[in-house]
C-alpha positions in Angstrom: 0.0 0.0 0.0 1.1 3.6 -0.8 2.9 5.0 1.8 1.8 8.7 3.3 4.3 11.3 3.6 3.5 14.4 1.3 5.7 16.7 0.7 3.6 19.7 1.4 5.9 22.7 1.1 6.4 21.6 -2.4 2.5 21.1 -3.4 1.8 24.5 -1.8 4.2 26.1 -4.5 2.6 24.0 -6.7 -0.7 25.0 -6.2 0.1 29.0 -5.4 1.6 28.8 -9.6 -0.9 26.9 -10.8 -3.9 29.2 -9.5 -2.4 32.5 -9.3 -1.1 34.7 -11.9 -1.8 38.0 -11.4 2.2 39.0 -11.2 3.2 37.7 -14.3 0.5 39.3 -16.2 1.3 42.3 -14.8 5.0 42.0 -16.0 4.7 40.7 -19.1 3.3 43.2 -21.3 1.3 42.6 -24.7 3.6 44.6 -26.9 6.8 42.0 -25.8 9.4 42.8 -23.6 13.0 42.0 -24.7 14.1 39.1 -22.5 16.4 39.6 -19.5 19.0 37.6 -21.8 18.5 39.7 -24.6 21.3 39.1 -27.5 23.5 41.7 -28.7 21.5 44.2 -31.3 22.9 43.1 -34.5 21.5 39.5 -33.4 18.0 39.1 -35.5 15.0 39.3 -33.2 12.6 36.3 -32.6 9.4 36.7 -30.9 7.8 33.9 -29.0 4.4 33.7 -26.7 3.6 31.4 -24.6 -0.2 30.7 -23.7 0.2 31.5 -19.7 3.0 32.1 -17.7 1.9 30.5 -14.9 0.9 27.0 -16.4 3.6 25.0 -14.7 4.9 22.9 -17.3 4.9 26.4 -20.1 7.2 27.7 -17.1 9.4 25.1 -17.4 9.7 25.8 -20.8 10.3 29.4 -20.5 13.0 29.7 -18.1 14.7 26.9 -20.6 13.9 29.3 -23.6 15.4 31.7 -21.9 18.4 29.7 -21.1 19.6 29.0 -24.2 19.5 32.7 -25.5 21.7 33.4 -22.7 23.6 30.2 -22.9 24.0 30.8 -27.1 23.8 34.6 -27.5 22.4 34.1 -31.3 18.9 35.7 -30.5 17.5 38.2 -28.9 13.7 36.8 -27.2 10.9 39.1 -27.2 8.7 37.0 -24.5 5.0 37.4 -24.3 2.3 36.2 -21.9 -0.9 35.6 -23.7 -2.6 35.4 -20.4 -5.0 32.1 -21.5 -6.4 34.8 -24.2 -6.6 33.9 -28.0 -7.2 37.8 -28.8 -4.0 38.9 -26.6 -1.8 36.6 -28.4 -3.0 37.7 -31.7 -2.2 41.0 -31.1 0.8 40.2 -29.5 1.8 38.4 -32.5 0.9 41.8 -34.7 3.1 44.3 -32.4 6.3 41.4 -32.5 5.7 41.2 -36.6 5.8 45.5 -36.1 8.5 45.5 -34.1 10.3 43.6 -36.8 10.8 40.1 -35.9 12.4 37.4 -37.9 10.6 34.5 -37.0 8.0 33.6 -34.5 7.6 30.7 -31.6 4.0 30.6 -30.5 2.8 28.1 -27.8 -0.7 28.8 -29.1 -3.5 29.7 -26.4 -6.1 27.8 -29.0 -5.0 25.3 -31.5 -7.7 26.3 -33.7 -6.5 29.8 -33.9 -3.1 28.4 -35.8 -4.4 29.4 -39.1 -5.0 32.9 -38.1 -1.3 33.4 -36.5 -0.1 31.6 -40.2 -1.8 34.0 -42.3 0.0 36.8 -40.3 3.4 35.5 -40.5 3.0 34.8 -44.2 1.7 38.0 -44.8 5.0 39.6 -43.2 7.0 36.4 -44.9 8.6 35.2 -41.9 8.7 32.0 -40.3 6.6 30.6 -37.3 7.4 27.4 -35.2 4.6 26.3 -32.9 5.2 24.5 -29.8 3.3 22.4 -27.1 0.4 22.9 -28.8 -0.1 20.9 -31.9 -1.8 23.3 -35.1 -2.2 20.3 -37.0 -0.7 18.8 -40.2 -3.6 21.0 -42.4 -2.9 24.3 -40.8 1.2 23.7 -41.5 0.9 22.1 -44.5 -0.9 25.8 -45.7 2.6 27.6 -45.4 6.0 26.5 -46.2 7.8 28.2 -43.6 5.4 26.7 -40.5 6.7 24.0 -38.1 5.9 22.1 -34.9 7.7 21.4 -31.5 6.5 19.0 -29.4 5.6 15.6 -28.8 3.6 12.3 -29.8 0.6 12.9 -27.0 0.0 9.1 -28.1 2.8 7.8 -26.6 2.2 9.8 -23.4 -1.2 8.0 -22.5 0.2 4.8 -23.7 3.5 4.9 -21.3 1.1 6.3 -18.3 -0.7 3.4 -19.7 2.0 0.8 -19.3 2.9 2.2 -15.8 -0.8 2.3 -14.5 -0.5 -1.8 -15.7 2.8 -2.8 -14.1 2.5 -1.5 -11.0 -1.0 -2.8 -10.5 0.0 -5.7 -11.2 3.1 -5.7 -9.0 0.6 -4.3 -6.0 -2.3 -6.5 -5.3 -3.4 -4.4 -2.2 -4.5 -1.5 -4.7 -7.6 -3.6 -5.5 -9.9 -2.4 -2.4 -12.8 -4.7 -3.6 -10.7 -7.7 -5.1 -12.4 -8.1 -8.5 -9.3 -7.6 -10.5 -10.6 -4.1 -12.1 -9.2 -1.1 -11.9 -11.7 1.6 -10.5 -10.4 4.9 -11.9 -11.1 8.9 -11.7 -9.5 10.8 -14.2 -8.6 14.3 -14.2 -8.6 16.0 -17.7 -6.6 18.8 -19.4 -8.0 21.3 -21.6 -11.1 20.1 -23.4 -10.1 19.6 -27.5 -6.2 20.0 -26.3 -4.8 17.4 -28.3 -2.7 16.1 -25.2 -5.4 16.1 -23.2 -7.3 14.1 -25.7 -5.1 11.7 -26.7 -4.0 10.8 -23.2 -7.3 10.6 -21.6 -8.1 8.1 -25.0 -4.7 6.1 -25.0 -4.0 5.4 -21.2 -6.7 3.4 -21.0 -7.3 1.8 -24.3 -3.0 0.3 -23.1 -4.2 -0.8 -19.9 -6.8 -3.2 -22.1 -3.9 -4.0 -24.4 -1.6 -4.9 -21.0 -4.6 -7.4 -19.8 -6.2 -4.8 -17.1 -9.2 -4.7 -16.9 -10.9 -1.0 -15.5 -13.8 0.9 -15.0 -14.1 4.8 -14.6 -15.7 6.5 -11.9 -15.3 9.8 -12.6 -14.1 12.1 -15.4 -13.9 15.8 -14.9 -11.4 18.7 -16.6 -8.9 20.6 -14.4 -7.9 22.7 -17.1 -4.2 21.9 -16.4 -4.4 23.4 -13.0 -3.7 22.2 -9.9 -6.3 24.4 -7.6 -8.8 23.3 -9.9 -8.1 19.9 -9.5 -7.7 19.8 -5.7 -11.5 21.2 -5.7 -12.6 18.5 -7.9 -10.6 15.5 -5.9 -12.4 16.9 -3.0 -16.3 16.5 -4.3 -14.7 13.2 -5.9 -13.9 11.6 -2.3 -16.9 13.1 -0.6 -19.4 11.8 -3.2 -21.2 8.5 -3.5 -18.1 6.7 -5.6 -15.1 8.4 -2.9 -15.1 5.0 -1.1 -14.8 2.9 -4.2 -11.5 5.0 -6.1 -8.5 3.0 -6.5 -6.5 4.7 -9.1 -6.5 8.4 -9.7 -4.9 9.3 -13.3 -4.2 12.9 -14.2 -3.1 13.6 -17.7 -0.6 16.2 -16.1 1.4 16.8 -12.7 -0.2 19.9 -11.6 -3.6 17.9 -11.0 -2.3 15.1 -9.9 -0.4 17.2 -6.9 -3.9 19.2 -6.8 -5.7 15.4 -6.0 -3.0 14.0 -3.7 -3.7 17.7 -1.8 -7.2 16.8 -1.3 -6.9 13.4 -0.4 -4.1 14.8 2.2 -6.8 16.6 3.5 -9.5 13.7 3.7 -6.7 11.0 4.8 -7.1 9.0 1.9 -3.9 7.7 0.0 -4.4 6.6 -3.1 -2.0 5.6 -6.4 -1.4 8.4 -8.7 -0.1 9.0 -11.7 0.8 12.5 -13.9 2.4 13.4 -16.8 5.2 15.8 -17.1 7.7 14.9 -14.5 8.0 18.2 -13.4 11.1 18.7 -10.2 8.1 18.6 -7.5 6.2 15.6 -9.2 9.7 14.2 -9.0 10.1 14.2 -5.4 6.4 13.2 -4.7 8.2 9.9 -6.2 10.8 10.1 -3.8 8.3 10.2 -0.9 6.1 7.3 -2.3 3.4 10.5 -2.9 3.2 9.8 -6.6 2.8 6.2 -7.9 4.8 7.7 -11.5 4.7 10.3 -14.2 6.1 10.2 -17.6 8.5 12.7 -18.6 7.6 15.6 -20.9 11.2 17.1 -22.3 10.2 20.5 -21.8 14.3 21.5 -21.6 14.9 19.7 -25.4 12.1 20.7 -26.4 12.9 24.0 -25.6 16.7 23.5 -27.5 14.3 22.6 -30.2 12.3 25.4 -30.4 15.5 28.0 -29.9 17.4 26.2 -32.3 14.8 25.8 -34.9 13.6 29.7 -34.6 17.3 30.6 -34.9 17.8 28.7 -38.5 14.8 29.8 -39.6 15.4 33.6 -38.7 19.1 33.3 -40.4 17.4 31.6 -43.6 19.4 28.7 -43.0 18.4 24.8 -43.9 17.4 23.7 -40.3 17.1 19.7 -41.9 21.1 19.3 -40.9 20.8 20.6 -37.3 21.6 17.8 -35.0 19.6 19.7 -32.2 16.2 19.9 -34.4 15.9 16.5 -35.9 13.1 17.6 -38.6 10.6 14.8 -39.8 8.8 16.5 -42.1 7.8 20.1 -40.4 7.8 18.5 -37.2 10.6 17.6 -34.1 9.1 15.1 -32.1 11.0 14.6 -28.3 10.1 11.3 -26.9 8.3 11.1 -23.8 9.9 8.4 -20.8 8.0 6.8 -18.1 9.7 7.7 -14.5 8.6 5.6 -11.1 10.9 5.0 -8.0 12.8 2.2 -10.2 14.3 4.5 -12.6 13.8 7.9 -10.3 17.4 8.7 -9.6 18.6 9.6 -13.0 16.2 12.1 -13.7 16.5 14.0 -10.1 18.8 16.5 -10.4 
């Protein structure tokens, strides 16, 4: 049985990200600010947005962003909140093309909106890579200077999957009622997010294909965030199924921290899986907290996206950079499951 020893200094921080982000909107302004890191000014400029600042995992990305213009000095960053607003970042994206940008990284606030942000770069004839958020082969294929960053979301719900499986297998005391099926709640990114789609689809269609059998309980969106997923762990236990949960799958970290909260609060302990592996989620492993996660490269990805922009704004051949890896008009970083067997050698 799971052990019970949260680390609660590190899901409070969690949490405080996830639900609040009134400072970062305040200092990231929709006209872009240069980056702390800003390159030297004969270095071409390369705007990039990201959806919210204070999505935990877009954070992750950002710091690493940032991190390779300082580390490289080949770009200057104008950075952008888009503050969970479609309209924001298309404006944001105007001002950037204005200010005279050379290429454009947009972690899109709405996937759907991808054609709208090609039609402006291709109006100023400059190159956009998306990241995180997948535009779709259709909206890429409509210019020839568009390309994607991110990863398979298939594979992640099939390695949370093949986690969820194993370790069930490997724990018989996780069956409360002892009729060999898994009795799940689920906890839901973004509705028509392709991540969230694919993983709440795939985890459990592996679990069939590894011989598990499973039944869901619940099935409600957090949006991403873990405050919002806290309040919906809570009504979860409370309710007429709480007694009867076994499993609790989150198709990121943020809601699974956000459930283990609420079951802190109830007493209840219960296996739990993310995806992500952000540093907290990691030591909830540690601490027996989290039953596993499966890690989402947000630092290569991030090499990816700097890298890519950086060709692109030079109008050089990205196809031999060792750091992009093209196939087609997409870089693809592989997900990896993480549980307390193979822990150590992503703690840093």
């Amino acid at each position: 049985m799971f052990k019970k020893s949260v680390a609660a200094a590190a899901l409070s921080v969690v949490l405080g990200l996830a639900a609040c982000s009134g400072g970062d909107k305040a200092a990231a302004p929709a006209s872009g600010s240069a980056s702390a890191t800003a390159a030297p000014a004969a270095v071409e400029k390369i705007g990039v947005a990201i959806y919210k600042y204070d999505d935990n995992f877009m954070s992750l990305m950002r710091k690493a962003l940032e991190g390779e213009a300082a580390s490289h000095k080949t770009a200057e960053l104008l950075m952008n909140d888009s503050q969970n607003n479609q309209s924001v970042q298309n404006d944001q994206v105007d001002v950037m093309i204005a200010k005279g940008v050379k290429a454009l990284a947009i972690n899109l606030v709405d996937p759907a909106a991808a054609p709208t942000v090609i039609n402006k770069a291709k109006a100023a004839g400059i190159p956009v890579v998306f990241f995180n958020k997948d535009p779709g082969e259709a909206a890429l294929a409509a210019y020839d200077k568009a390309y994607y960053v991110g990863a398979d979301p298939k594979q992640s719900g099939e390695i949370q999957g093949e986690l969820i499986a194993k370790k069930w297998k490997d724990n018989a005391a996780w069956d409360l009622n002892k009729d060999g099926v898994v009795d799940y709640v689920l906890l839901k990114g973004e509705p028509g997010h392709p991540d969230a789609e694919a993983r709440t689809k795939f985890v459990i269609e592996k679990l069939t294909a590894d011989g598990v059998k499973s039944k869901q309980l619940q099935l409600d969106t957090g949006m991403w965030d873990a405050a919002k997923a806290k309040d919906i762990m809570q009504a979860w236990l409370s309710g007429p199924t709480g007694k009867n949960i076994e499993v609790v799958i989150a198709n990121n970290d943020a809601m699974a921290m956000g459930a283990i909260e609420a079951m802190k609060a109830q007493g209840a302990v219960l296996p739990t899986f993310g995806v992500d592996a952000l540093p907290e989620a990691l030591q909830l492993i540690k601490s027996d907290q989290l039953a596993g996660t499966v890690l989402n490269d947000g630092v290569n990805q991030a090499k990816a996206v700097y890298a890519l922009s950086v060709d692109l704004a030079a109008g050089k051949d990205p196809s031999h950079n060792s750091v992009v890896k093209l196939d087609g008009k997409n870089v693809r970083i592989p997900y990896v499951g993480v549980d307390k067997g193979n822990l150590d050698q992503f703690l840093k």
